[in-house]
MARKOLVO-816364 format. One record per atom (N, C-alpha, C): residue number from 1; residue in one letter; atom name; x, y, z. Coordinates in pm, 1 decimal, padded with zeros to 6 digits. Each point is the difference from the previous one (the first is absolute). Example, Ala and Ser with C-alpha at 12.3 -4.5 7.8 and 13.67 -1.06 7.14 Angstrom:
2
ATOM seq type atom        X        Y        Z
ATOM   1    A    N  01319.0 -00569.0  00780.0
ATOM   1    A   CA -00089.0  00119.0  00000.0
ATOM   1    A    C  00090.0  00120.0  00000.0
ATOM   2    S    N -00035.0  00105.0 -00072.0
ATOM   2    S   CA  00082.0  00119.0  00006.0
ATOM   2    S    C -00077.0  00109.0  00073.0
//
This chain:
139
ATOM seq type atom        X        Y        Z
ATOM   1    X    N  00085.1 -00118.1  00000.0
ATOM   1    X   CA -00085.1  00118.1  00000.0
ATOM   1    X    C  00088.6  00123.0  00000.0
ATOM   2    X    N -00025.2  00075.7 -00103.7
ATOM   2    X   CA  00091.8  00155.4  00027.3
ATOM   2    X    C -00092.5  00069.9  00115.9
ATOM   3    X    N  00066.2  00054.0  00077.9
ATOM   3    X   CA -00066.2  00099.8  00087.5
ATOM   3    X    C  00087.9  00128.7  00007.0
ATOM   4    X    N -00079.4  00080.5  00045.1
ATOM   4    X   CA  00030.6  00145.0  00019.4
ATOM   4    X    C  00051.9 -00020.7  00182.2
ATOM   5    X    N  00078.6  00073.5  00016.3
ATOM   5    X   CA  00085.4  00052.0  00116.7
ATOM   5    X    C -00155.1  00034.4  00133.4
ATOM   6    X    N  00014.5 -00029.5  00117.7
ATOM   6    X   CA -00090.8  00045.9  00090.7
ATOM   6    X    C -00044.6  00122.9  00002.3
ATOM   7    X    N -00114.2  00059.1 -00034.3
ATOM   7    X   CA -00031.4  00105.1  00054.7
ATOM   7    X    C -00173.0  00008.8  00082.6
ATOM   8    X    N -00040.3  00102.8  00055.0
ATOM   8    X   CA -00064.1 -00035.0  00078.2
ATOM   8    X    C -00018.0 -00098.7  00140.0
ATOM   9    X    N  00119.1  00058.6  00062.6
ATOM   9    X   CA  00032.9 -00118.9  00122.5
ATOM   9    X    C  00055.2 -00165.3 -00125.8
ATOM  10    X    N -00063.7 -00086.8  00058.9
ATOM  10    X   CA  00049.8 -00129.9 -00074.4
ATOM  10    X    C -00028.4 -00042.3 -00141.5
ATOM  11    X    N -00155.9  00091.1 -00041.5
ATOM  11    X   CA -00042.9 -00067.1 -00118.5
ATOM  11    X    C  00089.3  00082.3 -00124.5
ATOM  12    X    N -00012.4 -00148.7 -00102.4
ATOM  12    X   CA  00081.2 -00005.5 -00119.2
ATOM  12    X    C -00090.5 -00050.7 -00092.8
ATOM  13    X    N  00012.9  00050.6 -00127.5
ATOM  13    X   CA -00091.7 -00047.6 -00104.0
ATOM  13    X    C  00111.1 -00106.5 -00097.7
ATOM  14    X    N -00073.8 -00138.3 -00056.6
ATOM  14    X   CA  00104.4 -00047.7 -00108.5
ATOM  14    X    C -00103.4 -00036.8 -00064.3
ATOM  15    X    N  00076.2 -00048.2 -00147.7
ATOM  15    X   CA -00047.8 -00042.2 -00097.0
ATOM  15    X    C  00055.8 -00152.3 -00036.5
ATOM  16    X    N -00093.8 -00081.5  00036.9
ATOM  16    X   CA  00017.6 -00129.4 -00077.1
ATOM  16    X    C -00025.8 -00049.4 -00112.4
ATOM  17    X    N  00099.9  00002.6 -00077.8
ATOM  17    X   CA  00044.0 -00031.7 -00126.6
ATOM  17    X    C -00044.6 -00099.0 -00008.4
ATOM  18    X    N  00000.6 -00153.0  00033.9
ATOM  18    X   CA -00022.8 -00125.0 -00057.3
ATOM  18    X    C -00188.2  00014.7  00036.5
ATOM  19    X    N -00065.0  00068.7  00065.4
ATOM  19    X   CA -00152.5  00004.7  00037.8
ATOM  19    X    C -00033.3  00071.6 -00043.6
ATOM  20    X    N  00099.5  00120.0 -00087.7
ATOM  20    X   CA -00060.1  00086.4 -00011.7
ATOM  20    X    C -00111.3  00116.1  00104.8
ATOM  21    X    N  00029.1  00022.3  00130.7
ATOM  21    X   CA -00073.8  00052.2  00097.4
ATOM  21    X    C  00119.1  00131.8  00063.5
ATOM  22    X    N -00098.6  00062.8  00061.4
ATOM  22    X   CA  00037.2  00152.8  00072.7
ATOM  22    X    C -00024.6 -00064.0  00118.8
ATOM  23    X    N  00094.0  00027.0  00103.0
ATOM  23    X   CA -00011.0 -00023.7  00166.5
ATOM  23    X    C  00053.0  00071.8  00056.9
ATOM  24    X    N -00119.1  00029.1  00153.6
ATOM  24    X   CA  00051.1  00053.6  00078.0
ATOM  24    X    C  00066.9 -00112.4  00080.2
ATOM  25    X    N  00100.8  00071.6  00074.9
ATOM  25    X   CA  00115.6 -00056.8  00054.1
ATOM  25    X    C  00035.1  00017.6  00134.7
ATOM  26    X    N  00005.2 -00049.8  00090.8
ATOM  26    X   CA  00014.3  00042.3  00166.0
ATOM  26    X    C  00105.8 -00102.3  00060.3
ATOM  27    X    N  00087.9  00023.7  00093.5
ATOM  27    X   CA  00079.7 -00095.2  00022.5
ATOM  27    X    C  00024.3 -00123.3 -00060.4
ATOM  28    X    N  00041.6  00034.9 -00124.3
ATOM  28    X   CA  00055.8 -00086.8 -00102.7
ATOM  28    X    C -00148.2 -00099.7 -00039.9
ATOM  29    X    N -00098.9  00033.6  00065.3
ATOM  29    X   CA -00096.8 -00090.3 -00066.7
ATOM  29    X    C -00095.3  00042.2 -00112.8
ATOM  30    X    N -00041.1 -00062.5 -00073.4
ATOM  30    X   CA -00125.3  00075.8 -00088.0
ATOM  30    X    C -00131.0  00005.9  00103.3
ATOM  31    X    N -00070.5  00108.7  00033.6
ATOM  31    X   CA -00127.9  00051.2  00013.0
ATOM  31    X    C -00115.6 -00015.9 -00069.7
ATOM  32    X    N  00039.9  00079.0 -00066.3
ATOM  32    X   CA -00157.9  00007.2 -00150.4
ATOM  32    X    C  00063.5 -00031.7 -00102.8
ATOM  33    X    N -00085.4 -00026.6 -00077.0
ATOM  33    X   CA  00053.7 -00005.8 -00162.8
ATOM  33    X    C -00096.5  00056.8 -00133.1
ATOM  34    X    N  00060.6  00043.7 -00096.2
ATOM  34    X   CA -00108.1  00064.2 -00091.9
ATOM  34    X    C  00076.8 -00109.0 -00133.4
ATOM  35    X    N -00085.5 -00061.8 -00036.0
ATOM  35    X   CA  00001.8 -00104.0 -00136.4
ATOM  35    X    C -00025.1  00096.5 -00105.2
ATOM  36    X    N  00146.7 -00003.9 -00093.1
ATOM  36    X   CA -00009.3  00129.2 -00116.8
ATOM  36    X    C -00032.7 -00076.6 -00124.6
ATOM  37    X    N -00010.5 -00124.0 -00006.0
ATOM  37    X   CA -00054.1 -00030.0 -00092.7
ATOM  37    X    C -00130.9  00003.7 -00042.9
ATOM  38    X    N -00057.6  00077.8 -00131.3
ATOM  38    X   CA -00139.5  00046.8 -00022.4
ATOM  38    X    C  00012.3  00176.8  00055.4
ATOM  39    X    N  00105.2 -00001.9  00059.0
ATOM  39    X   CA -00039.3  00149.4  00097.4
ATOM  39    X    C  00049.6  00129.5 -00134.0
ATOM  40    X    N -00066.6  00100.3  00058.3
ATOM  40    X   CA  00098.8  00090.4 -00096.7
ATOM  40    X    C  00081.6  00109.9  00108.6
ATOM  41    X    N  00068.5  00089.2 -00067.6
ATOM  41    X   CA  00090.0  00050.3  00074.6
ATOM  41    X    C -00057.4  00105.7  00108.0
ATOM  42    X    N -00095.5  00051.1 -00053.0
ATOM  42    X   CA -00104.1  00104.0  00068.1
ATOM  42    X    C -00049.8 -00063.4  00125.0
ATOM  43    X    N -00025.4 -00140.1 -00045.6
ATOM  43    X   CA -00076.4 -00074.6  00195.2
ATOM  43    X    C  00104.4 -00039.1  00072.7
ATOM  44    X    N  00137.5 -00006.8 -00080.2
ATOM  44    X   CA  00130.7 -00058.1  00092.9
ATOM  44    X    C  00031.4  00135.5  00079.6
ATOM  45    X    N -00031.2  00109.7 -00078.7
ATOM  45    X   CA  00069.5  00123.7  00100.1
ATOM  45    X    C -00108.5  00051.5  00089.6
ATOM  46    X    N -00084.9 -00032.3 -00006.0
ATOM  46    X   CA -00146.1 -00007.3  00091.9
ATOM  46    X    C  00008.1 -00071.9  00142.9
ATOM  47    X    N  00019.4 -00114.1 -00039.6
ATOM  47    X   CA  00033.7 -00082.1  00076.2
ATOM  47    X    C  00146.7  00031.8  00108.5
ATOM  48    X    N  00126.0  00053.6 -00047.6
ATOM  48    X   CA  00076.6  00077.0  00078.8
ATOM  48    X    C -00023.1  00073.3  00008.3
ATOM  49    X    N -00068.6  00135.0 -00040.6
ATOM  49    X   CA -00036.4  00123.1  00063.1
ATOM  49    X    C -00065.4 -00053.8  00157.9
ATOM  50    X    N -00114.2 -00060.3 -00027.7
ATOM  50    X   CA -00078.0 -00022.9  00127.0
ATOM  50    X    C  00110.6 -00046.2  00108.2
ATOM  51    X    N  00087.6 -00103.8  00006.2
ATOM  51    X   CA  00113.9 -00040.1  00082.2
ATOM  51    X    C  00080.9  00138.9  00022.6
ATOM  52    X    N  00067.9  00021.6 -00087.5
ATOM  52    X   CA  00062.2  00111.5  00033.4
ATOM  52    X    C -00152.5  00123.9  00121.8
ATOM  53    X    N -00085.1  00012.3 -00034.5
ATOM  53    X   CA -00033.1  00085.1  00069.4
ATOM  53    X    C -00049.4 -00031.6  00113.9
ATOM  54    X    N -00041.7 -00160.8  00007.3
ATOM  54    X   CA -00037.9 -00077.8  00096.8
ATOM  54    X    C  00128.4  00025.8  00151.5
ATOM  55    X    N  00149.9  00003.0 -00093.9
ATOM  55    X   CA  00109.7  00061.6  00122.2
ATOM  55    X    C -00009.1  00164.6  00057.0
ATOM  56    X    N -00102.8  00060.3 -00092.9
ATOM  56    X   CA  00052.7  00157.6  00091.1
ATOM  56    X    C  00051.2  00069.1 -00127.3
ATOM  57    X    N  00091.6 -00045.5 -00109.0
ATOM  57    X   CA  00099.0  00046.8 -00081.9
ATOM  57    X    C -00070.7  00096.5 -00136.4
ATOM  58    X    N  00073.3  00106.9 -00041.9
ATOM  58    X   CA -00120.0 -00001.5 -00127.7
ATOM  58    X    C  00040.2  00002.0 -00131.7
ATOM  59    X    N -00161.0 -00042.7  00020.5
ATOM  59    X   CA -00021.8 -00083.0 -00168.6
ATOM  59    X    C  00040.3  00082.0 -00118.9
ATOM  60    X    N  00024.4  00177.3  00033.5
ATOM  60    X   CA  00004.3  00061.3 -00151.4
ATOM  60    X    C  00116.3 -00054.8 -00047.4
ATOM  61    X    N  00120.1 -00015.2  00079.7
ATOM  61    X   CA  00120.0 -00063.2 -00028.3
ATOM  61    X    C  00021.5 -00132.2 -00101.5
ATOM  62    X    N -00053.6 -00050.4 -00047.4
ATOM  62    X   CA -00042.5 -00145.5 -00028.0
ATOM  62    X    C -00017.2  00090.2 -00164.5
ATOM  63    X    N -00053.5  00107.7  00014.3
ATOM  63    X   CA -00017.9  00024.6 -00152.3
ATOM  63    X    C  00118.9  00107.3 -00036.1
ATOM  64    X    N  00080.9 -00000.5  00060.2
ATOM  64    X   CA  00167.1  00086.4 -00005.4
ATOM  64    X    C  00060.2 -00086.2 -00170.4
ATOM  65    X    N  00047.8  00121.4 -00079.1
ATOM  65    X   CA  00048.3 -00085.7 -00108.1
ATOM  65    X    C  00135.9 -00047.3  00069.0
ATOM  66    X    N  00021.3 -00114.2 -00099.7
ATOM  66    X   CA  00127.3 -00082.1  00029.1
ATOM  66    X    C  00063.6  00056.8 -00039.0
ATOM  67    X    N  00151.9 -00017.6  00102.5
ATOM  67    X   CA  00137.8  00054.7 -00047.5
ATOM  67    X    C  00035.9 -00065.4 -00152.6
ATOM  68    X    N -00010.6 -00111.6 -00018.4
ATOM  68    X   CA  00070.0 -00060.4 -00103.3
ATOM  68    X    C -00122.0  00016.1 -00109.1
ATOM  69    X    N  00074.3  00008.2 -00136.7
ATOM  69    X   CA -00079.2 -00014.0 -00116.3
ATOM  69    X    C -00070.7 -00104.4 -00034.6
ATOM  70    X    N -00104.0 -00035.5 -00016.5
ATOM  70    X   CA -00043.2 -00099.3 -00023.2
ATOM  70    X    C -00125.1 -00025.1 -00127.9
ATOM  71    X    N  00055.6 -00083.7 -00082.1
ATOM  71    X   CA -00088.3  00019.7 -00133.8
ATOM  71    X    C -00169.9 -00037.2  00025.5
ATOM  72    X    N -00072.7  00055.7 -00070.9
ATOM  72    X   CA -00106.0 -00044.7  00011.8
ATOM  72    X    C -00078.1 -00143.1 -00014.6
ATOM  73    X    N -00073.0 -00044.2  00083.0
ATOM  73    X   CA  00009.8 -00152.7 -00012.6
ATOM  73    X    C -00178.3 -00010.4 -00024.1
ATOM  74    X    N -00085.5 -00127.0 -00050.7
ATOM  74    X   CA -00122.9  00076.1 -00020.2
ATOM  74    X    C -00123.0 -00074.5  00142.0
ATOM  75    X    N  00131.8 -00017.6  00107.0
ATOM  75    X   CA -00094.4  00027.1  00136.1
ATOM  75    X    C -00051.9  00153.2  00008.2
ATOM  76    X    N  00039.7  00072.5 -00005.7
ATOM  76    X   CA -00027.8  00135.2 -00001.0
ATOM  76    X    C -00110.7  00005.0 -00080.2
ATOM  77    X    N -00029.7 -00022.5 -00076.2
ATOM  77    X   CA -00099.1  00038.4 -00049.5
ATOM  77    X    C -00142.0 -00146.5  00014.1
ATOM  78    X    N -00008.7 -00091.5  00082.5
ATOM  78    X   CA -00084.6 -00071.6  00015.7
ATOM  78    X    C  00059.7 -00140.3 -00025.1
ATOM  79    X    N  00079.1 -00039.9 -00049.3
ATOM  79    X   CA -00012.4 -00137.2 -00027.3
ATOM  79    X    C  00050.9 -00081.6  00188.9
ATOM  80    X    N -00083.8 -00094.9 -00029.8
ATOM  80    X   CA  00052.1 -00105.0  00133.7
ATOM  80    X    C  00108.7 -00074.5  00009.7
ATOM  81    X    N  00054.9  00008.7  00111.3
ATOM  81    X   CA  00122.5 -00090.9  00016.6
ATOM  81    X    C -00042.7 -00160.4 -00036.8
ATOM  82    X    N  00051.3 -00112.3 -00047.9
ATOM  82    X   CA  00004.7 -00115.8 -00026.5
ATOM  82    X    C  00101.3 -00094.1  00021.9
ATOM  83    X    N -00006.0 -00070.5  00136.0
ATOM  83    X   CA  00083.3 -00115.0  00021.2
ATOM  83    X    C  00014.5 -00095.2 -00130.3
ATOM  84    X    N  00168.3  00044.3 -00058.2
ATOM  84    X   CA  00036.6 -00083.2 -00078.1
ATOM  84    X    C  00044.9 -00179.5  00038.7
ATOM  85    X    N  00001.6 -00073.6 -00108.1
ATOM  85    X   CA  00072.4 -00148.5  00025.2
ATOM  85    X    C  00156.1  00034.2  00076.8
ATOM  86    X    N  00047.4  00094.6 -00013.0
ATOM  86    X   CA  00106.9 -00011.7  00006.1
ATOM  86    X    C  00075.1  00073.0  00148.7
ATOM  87    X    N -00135.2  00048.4  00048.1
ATOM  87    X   CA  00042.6  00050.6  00102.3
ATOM  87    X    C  00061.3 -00007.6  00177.9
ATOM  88    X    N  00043.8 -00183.6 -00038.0
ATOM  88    X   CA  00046.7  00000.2  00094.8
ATOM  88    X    C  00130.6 -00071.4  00012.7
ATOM  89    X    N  00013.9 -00027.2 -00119.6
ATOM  89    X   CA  00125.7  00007.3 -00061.7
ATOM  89    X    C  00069.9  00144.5  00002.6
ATOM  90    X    N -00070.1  00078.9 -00043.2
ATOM  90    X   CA  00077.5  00139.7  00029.5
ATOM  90    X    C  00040.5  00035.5  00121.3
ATOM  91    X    N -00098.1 -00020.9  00098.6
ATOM  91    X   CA  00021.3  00023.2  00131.8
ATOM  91    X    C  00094.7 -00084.2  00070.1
ATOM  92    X    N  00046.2 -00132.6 -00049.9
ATOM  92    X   CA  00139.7 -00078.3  00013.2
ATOM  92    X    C  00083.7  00083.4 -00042.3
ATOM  93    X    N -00001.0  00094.9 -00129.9
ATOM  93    X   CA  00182.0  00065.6 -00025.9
ATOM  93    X    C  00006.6  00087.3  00142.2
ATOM  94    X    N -00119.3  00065.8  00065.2
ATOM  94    X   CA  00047.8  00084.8  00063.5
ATOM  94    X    C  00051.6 -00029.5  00156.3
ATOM  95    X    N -00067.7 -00151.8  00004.1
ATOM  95    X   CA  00028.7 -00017.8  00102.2
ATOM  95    X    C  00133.8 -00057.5  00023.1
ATOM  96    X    N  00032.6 -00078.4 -00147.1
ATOM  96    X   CA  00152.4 -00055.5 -00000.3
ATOM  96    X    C  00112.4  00154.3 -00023.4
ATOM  97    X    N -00037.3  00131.5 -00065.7
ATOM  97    X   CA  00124.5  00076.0  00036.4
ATOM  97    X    C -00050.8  00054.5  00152.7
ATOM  98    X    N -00120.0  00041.4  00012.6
ATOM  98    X   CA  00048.3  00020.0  00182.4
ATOM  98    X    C  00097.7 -00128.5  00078.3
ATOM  99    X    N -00000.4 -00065.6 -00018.6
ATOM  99    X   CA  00033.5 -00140.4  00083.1
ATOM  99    X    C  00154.8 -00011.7 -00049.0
ATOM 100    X    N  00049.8  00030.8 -00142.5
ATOM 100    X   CA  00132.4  00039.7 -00013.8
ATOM 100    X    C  00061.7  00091.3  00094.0
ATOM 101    X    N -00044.5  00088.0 -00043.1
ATOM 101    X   CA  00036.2  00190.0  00046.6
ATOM 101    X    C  00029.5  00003.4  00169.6
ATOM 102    X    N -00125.9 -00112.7  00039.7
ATOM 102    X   CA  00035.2  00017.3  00131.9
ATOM 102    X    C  00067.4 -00078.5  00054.4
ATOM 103    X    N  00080.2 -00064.8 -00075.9
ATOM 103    X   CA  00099.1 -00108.9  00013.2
ATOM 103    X    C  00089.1  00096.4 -00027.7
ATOM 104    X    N  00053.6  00053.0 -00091.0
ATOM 104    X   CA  00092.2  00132.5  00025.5
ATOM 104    X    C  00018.6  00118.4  00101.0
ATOM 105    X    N -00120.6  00015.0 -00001.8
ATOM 105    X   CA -00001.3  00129.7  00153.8
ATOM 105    X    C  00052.1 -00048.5  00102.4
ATOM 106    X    N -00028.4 -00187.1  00029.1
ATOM 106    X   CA  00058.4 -00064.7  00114.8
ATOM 106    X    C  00117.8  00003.6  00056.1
ATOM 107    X    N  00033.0 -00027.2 -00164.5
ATOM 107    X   CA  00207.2 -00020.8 -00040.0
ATOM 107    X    C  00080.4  00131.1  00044.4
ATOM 108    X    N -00105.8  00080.3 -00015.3
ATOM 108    X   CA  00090.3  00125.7  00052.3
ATOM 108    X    C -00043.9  00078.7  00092.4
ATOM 109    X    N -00050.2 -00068.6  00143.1
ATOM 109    X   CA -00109.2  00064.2  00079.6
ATOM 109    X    C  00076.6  00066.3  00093.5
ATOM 110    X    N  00154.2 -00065.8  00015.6
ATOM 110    X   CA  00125.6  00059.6  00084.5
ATOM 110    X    C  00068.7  00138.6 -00039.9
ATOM 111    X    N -00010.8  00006.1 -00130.5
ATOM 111    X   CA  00010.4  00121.6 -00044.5
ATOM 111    X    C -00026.8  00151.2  00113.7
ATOM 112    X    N  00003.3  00113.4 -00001.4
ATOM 112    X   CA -00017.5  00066.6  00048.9
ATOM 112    X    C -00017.9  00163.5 -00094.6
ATOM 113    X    N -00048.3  00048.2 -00032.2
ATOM 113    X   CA -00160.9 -00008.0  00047.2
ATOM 113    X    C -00093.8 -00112.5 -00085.0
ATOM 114    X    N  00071.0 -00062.4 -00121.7
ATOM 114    X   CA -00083.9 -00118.1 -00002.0
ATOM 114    X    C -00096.1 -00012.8 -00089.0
ATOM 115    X    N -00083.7 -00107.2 -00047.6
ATOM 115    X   CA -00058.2 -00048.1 -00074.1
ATOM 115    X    C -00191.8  00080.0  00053.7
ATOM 116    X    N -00039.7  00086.8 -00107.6
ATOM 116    X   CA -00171.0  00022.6  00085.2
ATOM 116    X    C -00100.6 -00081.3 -00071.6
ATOM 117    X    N -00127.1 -00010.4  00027.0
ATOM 117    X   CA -00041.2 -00125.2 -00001.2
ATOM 117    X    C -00043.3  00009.8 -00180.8
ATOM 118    X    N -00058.6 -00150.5 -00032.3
ATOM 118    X   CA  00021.0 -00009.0 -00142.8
ATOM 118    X    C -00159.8  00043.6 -00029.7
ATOM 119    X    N  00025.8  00111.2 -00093.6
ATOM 119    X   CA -00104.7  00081.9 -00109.3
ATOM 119    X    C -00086.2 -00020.8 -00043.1
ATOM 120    X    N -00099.4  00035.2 -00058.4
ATOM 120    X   CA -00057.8 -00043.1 -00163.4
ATOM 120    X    C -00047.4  00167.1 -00018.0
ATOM 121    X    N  00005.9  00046.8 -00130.9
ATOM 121    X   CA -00003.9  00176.6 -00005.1
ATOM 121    X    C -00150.7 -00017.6 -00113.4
ATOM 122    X    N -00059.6  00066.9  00046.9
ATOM 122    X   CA -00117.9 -00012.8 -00049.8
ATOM 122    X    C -00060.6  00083.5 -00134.9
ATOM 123    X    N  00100.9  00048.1 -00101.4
ATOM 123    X   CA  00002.0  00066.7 -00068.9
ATOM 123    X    C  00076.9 -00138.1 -00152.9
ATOM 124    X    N  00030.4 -00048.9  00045.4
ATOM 124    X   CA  00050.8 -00132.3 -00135.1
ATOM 124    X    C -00017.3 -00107.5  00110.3
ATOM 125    X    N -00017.8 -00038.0  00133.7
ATOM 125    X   CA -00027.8 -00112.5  00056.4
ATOM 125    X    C  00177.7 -00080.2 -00059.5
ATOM 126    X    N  00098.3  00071.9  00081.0
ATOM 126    X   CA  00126.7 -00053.7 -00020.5
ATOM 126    X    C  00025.7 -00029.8  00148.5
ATOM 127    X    N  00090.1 -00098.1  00047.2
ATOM 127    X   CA  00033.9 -00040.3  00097.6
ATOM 127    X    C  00156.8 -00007.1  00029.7
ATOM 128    X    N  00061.5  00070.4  00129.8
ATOM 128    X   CA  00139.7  00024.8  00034.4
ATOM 128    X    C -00016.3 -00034.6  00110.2
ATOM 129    X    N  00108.4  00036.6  00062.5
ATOM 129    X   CA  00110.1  00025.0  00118.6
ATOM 129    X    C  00099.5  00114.0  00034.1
ATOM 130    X    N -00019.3  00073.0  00006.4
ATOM 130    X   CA  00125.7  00071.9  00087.4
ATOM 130    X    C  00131.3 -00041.8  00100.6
ATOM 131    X    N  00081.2  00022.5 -00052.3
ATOM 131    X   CA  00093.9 -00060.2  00119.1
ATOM 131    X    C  00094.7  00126.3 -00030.0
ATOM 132    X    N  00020.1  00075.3  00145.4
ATOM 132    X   CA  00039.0  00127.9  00047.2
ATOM 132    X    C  00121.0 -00060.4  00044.6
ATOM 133    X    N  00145.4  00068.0 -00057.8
ATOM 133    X   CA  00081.8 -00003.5  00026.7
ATOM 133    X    C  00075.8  00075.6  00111.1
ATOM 134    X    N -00065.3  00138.4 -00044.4
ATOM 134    X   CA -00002.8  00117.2  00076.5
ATOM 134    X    C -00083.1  00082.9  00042.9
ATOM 135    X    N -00010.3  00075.7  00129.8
ATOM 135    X   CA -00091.0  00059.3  00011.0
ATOM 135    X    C -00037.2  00092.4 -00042.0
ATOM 136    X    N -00085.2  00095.0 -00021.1
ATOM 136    X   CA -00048.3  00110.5 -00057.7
ATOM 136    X    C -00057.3 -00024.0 -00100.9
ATOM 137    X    N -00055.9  00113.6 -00106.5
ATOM 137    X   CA -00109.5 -00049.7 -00098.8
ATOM 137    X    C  00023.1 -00088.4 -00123.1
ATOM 138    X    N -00065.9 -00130.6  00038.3
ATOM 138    X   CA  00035.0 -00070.1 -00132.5
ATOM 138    X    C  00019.6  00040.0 -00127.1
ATOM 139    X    N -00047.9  00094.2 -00052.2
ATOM 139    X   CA  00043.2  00041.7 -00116.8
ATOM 139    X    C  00110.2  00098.2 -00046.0
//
């Protein structure tokens, strides 16, 4: 499952790739779940708006444009998501490079300041590692 970083005290939202589903997330467990297959993108962000506001947090934020460019895809304009054949096979590549990567972060966990935890960037859905040689700004 990719998930997003904690916010709101513990809860975390992920996306399961091989189910194709949106979850809320609470001490590492799934909570709720929203089945995106048949769904379109309009009831998926419905569905987190209400969570998100269900914490206190607000919802105008949720409609903030994205930093990264992103081409037009034709969820935006109505079509429904559709659990492909293939989708859990896909969700194996990601789980076999997390399961690499963090076999690397391990290798170098003595390091100082060290390996931070392993990625996925949500703008091409690419997956790294950092391993900080030195301190100050990685770049």
């Amino acid at each position: 499952m990719l998930a997003t970083q904690p916010f709101a005290g513990n809860l975390r939202l992920g996306l399961d790739i091989g189910e194709l589903r949106l979850a809320e997330m609470r001490d590492g467990g799934v909570t709720r779940a929203l089945d995106l297959d048949g769904c379109s993108d309009a009831k998926a962000g419905d569905w987190v708006a209400r969570l998100v506001a269900g914490e206190g947090l607000e919802v105008e934020k949720l409609q903030a444009p994205s930093p990264w460019d992103m081409p037009m895809h034709g969820l935006a304009s109505g079509t429904q998501y559709r659990r492909g054949p293939g989708m859990s096979e896909f969700a194996g590549w990601y789980h076999n490079a997390h399961a690499i990567l963090s076999d690397v972060r391990d290798r170098y966990a003595n390091l100082s300041p060290g390996p931070y935890p392993v990625r996925c960037w949500p703008h091409h859905f690419d997956m790294a590692v950092l391993v900080a040689l030195e301190s100050g700004d990685p770049e």
